[in-house]
N, C-alpha and C positions, 0 to 999 in steps of 0.2 A: 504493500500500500504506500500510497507517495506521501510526504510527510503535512501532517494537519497544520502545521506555521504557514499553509502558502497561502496568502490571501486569495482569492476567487476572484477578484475583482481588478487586481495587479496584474495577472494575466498574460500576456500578451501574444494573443490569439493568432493576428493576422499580421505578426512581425516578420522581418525578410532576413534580420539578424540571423544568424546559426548560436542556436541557447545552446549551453552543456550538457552535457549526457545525465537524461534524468534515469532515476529507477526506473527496473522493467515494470510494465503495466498491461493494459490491454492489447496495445496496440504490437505487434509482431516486427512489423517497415515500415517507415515512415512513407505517408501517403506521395506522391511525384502526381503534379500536374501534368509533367511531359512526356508519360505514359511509360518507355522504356530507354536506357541508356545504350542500347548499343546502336557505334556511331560508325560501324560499316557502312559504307555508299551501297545501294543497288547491287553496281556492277562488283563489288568485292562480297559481299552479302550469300553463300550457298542459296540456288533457289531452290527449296523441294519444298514436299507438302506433309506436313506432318502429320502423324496420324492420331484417331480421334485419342483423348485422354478417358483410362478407365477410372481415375479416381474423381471424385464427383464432388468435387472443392475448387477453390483460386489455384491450386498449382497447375504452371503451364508446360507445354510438352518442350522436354529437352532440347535446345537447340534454338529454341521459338526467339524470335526479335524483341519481344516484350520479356522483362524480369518479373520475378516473383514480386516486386517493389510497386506495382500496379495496384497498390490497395488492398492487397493481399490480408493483412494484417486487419484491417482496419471491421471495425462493427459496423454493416452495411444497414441492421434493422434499426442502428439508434439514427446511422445518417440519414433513414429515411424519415422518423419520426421527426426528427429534428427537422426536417426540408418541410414537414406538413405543418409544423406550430409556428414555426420560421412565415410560413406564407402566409398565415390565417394574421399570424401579430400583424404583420408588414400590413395587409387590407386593412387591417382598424387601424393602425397610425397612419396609412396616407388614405382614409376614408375613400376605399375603392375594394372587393373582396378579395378579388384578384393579384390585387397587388399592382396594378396598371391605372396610373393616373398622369396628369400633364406634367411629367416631370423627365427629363435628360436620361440617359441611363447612367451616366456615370453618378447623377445625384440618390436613385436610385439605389442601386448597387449600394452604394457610401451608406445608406440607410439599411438595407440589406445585412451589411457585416454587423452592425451597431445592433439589431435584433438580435444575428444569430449570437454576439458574444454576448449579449445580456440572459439568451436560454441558457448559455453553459455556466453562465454563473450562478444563475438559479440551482444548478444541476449539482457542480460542485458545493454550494453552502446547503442543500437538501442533504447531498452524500456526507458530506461533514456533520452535521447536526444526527442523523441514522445513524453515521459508524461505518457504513459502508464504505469502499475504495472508492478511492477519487481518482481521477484521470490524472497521467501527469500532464506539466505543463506539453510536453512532444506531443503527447495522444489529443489533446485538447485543439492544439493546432491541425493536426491531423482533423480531425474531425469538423472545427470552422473550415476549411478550406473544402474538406469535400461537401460538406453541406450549402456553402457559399456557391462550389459547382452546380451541386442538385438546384440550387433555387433561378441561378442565372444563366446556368452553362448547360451540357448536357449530360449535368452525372458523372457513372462513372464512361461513359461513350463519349466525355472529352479527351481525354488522349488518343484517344482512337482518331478523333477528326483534329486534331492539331498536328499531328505528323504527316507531314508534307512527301512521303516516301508511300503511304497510301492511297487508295484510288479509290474504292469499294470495301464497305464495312456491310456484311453480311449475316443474321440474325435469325434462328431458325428456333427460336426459341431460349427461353434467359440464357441457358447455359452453353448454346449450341451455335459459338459465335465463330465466321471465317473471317480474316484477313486478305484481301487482292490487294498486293503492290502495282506500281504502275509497270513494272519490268514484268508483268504477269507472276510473280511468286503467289502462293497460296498457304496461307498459315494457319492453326488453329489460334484464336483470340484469348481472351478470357471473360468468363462471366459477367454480363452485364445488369445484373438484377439477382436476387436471392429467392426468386421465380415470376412464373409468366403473370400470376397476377399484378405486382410488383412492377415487371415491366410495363405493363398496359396501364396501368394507374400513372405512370411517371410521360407515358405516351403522350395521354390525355393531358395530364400538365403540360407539357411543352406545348401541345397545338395550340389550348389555350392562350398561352403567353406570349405568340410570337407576335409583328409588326401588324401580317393580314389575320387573324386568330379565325382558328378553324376548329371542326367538333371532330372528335375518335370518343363513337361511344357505340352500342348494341344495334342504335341505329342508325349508325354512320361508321360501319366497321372499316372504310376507309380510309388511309390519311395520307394527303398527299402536301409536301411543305417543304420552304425554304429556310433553313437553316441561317444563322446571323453572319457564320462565314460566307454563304453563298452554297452551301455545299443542298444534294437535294435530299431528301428523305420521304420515302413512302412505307408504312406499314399497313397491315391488316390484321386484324383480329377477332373471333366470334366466329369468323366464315374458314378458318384455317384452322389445324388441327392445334398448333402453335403459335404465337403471337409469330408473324413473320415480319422481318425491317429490314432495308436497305436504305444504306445512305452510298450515296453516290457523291464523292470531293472532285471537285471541276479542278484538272490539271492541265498545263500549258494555255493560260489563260491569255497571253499575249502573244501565241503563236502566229508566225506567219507559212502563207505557203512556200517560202524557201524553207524555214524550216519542216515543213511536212516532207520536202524534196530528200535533205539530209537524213531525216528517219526511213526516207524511201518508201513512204502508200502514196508515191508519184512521180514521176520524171520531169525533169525542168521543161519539158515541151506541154505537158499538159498542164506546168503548173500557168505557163504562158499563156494557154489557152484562156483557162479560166480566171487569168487577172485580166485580160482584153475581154472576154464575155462579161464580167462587170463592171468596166468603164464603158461596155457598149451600150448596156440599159439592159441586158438580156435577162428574165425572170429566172431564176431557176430555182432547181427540186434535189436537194439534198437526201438522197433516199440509202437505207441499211437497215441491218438487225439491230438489234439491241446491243449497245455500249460497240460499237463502230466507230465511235470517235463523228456522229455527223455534229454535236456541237463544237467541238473543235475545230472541223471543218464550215462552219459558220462564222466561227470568229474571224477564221483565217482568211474568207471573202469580204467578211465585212472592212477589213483592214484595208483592201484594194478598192472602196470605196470613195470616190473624190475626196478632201477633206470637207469640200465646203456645203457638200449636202447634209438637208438636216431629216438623220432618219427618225424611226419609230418602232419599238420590239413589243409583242406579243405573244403572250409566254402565260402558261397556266401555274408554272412555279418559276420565279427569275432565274435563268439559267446561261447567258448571253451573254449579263452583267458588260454592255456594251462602253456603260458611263464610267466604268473601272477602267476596260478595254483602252480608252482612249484618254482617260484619267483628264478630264473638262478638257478637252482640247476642240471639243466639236458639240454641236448643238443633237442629244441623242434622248427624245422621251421616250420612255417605259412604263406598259400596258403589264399589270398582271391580275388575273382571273383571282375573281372572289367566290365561294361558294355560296354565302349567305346561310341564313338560320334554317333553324327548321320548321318555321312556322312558313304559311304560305303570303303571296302577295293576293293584292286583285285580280292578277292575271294569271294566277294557279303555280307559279313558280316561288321557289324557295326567296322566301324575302332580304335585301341586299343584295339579293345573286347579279355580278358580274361577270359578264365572259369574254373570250376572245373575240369569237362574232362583235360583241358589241363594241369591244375597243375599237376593233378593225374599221366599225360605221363611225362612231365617237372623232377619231384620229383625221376624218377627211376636211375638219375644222383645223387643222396643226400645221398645215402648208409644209408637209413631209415632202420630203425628194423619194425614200425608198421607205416601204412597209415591208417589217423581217416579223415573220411568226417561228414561234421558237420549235413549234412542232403542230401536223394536222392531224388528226385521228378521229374525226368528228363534222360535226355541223357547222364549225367555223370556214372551215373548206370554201363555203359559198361566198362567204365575205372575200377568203382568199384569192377568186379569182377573179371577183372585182376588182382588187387593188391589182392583181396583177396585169387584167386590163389596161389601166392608168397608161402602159407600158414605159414603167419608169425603171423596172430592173427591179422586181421584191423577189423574196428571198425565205423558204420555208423546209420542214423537214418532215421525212414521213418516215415510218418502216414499213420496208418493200423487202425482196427478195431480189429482184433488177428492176430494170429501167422500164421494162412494157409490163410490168407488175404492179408497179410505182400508178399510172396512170389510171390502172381496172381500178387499186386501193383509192384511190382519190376520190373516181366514182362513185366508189361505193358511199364514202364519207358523204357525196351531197347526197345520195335517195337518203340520207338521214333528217333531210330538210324538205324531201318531196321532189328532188327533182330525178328526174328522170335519167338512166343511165348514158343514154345516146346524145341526150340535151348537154348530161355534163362532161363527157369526150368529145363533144362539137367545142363546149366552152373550154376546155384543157388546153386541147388542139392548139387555140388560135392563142391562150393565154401564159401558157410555159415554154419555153423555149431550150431549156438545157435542163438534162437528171443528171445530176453525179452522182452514181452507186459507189455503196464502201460495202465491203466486206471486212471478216474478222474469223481469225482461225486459229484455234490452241496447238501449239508445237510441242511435240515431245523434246526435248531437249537430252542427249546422254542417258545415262540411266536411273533408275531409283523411281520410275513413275514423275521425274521432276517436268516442268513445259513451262510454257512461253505463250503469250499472246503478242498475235502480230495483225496488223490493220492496214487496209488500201485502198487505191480508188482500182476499182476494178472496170468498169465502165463509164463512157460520155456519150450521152446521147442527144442529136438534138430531135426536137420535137415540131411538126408542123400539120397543119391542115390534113386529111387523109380524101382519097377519091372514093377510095372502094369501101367496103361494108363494116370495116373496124372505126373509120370515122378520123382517123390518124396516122401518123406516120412518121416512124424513127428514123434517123441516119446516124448509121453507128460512129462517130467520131473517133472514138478511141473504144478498144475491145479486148479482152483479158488476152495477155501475150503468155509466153511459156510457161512464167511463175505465179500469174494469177493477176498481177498488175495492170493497167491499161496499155496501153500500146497504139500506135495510128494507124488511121484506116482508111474513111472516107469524109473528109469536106465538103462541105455542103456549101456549092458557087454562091449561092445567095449568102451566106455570114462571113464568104470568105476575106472582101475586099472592107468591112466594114469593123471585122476584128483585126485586118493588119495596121486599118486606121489608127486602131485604141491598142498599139503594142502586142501582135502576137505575131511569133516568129516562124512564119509559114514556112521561112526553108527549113529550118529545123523539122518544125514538121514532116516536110518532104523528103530529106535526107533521110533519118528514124525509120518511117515508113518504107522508104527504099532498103534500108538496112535488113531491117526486122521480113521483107517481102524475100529478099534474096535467101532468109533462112529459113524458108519454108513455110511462114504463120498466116501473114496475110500481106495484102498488098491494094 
């Protein structure tokens, strides 16, 4: 027991100091905000996958990037109780229940800490007055700091999204957590909840609290959200056997297509292409599977975007983060989707409800140069080919399988709105002009079950008018060469002389294609 002379009150909770080494106590390691210390790079880092852990605790598997020092130690049932009295105080002193009123976050916060050290002071002069063991000052700290995270951050799933060597944090239930680095490693995590009810209750808090607040409850077993870093987050629960959660951390944020060129999902000739197809005006359709890198490949077009155009993103979770992108250098408004209550309006729709459709109409008062939607999957589709109409060059993403895939998907998205499948490949036709298909493929790497993910643009196609009974008509521009990568094909005489206008280097082109035709692929 740590010794009865410590005041409660002296404390010093949320100091940055290194105090002396108190008596052992509760706590096992000191808690780490910064999740785990080993400072391998990537490319030094073994990749394998570890395999699952039989013991049913915080110890992680042998070998794993995270230390046992992840909180290990620490009493996760008092952090959670504490994060619940912590909220409710914080509503009755800034007279809002929630804890959300017109105040900064950092004054917030400031308020924040000042609750949570005033609980643990109660805690220890209770435990003193009983007789019971008191926290030492280390365990004490440990425990404001994670509670501090629980109330502001996210838990214990902040180290996990502050380590910038991560891509995808993967959540198959409390205990049942993966790691995806961005080199494609695969790790087992560690426990992010002391179980699934636990997790879901802490769910619901976050959606609550964030900028746009949204519901995760029985009957809104979905939750789709932005994170404070930017990063995205979608769980479910109720309708999955286990609470399921994926946060996806946006990497290479200021990417350009040179650099897409050096990672190689493209050749400097097509990267050519597609910076002259967006200084042309040309619409295009960012289309692939799931985590293909097309927002990546979004940024990297938006970048070749004049500087003095002023665009417009629309986006159901901000994911583009374009004002970042360009960090004020350009005039860039940002549309993101509300879900609204669950009560209804006049109009039978959930009340507040905000969507991309409606940005997309809302926005044609903004005197935009280009309209980028961050993804179509839906009814907003119809607005999208209005704006792509404009023919100003917008700029949108879907998941397709390719490029004549890409356009049947689109379709479908408008009969979501009534229109008709022929009606909306006559309007496709005339209003998209370029699909850049990516693909994504896991590599076995050596042995041990270790792999690799690798991404590309595998096709370009452009898109026009059709005579005959599909209503449309591709010309393969570029078409998967030996490795899977695009490769050149055929130009299309009508884009030809108006992209060598806006910088694409047709002989290149030409040459490539000559090259690649001599070795048998196409020509």
């Amino acid at each position: 027991m740590s010794e009865p002379s410590i005041d409660p009150a002296d404390l010093p909770f949320f100091a940055d100091d290194d105090e002396p080494q108190e008596p052992a106590g509760r706590v096992r390691s000191s808690f780490s905000l910064n999740g785990h210390q080993n400072k391998e790079s990537p490319q030094e880092r073994p990749i394998h996958v570890v395999p699952e852990p039989t013991e049913p605790d915080n110890k992680l598997p042998e070998g794993s990037a995270f230390t046992a020092d992840h909180g290990a130690g620490l009493d996760w049932v008092v952090v959670a109780a504490l994060r619940k009295q912590a909220a409710e105080r914080l509503g009755r002193a800034l007279g809002d229940s929630d804890g959300r009123i017109d105040l900064d976050d950092a004054a917030r916060e400031e308020q924040g800490r000042a609750v949570i050290e005033e609980l643990l002071q109660e805690r220890s002069e209770d435990d003193l007055t009983a007789g019971r063991t008191v926290f030492s000052v280390r365990e004490q700290r440990a425990l404001a700091e994670a509670t501090f995270n629980a109330l502001f951050r996210l838990g214990r799933l902040q180290p996990l999204v502050d380590d910038s060597r991560i891509e995808n944090i993967m959540i198959c239930g409390y205990d049942q957590v993966w790691i995806e680095y961005v080199d494609g490693t695969l790790e087992r995590g560690p426990r992010v909840a002391e179980s699934n009810e636990e997790l879901v209750e802490f769910l619901a808090f976050v959606a609550t609290r964030s900028a746009n607040p949204r519901s995760f409850s029985f009957a809104r077993p979905v939750l789709h959200q932005r994170l404070p870093d930017g990063s995205r987050l979608a769980a479910a629960a109720w309708v999955t056997s286990t609470p399921a959660v994926v946060i996806r951390r946006h990497t290479l944020m200021k990417a350009t297509l040179d650099d897409l060129v050096a990672k190689e999902m493209l050749s400097p000739v097509a990267a050519s292409f597609l910076s002259a197809a967006i200084n042309a005006g040309l619409s295009i359709v960012v289309s692939g599977p799931q985590n293909s890198g097309k927002t990546v490949m979004m940024r990297c077009l938006c970048r070749e975007i004049p500087p003095w155009e002023k665009l417009g993103t629309f986006e159901t979770e901000f994911e583009l983060h374009l004002k970042e992108v360009f960090a004020g250098e350009r005039i860039v408004h940002e549309w993101e989707e509300r879900p609204g209550s669950e009560e209804k309006g006049t109009d039978g729709r959930p009340a507040g409800q905000y969507t991309v459709a409606q940005g997309l109409m809302d926005s044609r008062r903004f005197n935009l140069d280009r309209q980028i939607v961050g993804e179509v999957g839906g009814p907003e589709i119809w607005a999208m080919i209005k704006a792509m109409e404009n023919g100003s060059g917008s700029l949108c993403t879907t998941h397709s399988k390719n490029a004549e895939a890409t356009l049947h998907k689109l379709a479908t998205c408008a009969g979501e709105v009534g229109i008709e499948k022929s009606v909306a490949i006559e309007k496709l036709a005339l209003a998209v002009d370029v699909i850049v298909q990516l693909k994504r493929k896991i590599v076995p790497v050596g042995d041990g079950g270790t792999r690799k993910v690798t991404r590309w643009v595998s096709e370009i196609q452009a898109v026009q008018p059709g005579e005959d009974s599909t209503g449309y008509a591709l010309t393969p521009v570029f078409v998967p060469g030996p490795d899977g990568r695009c490769v050149p094909e055929t130009m299309p005489e009508e884009l030809r002389q108006d992209l060598v206008d806006h910088g694409f280097d047709v002989d290149a082109y030409v040459a490539e294609r000559g090259t690649i035709g001599r070795a048998g692929v196409s020509q």
